[in-house]
C-alpha angles and dihedrals in degrees: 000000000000142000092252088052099049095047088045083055096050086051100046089043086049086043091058096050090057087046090044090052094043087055096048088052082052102053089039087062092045098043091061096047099243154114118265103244124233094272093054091042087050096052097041079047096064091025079071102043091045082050092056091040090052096238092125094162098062087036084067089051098055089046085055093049088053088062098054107129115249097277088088121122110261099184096106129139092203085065090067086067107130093220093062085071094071093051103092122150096275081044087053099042084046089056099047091048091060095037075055087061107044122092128265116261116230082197134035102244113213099183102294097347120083104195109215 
């Protein structure tokens, strides 16, 4: 096995964790027949963003912040955003199915830049 596999292997293992820890949020949400609140939409919002990006690692970061219990701080203005509006828990599953369904990145990809 090469370098390059090896490496594609790492990635797409690092890839399904944050996948893995989108998906638990997700259930935990729905499992509680609600509606994720602004924090949680914020932080699946950028878990996404960070999944499409490659950057799986800090993907699983933002899906655990998501999870924080209620004592966390709401005075945010990012939680003002209007988009996170339109995140509610369908939006979200939506979004993981078709994260699902993306390739896996050998790079993380920041705009024009792929970082190695």
């Amino acid at each position: 096995m090469s370098v390059i596999d090896d490496r594609l292997q790492i990635r797409a293992a690092d890839r399904a964790q944050a996948l893995g820890e989108i998906a638990a949020v997700l259930a935990m949400v729905d499992g509680a027949q609600r509606e994720p609140d602004p924090w949680e939409r914020l932080c699946l919002l950028r878990a996404f963003s960070l999944i499409s990006a490659g950057c799986y690692n800090l993907a699983v970061l933002e899906a655990r912040d998501a999870s924080l219990p209620p004592t966390r701080p709401v005075e945010d203005d990012r939680l003002a955003e209007p988009v996170l509006v339109h995140c509610d828990l369908a939006t979200l599953f939506d979004a993981l199915q078709e994260a699902m369904g993306e390739e896996v990145r050998a790079y993380p990809h920041l705009g024009p830049v792929a970082l190695g």
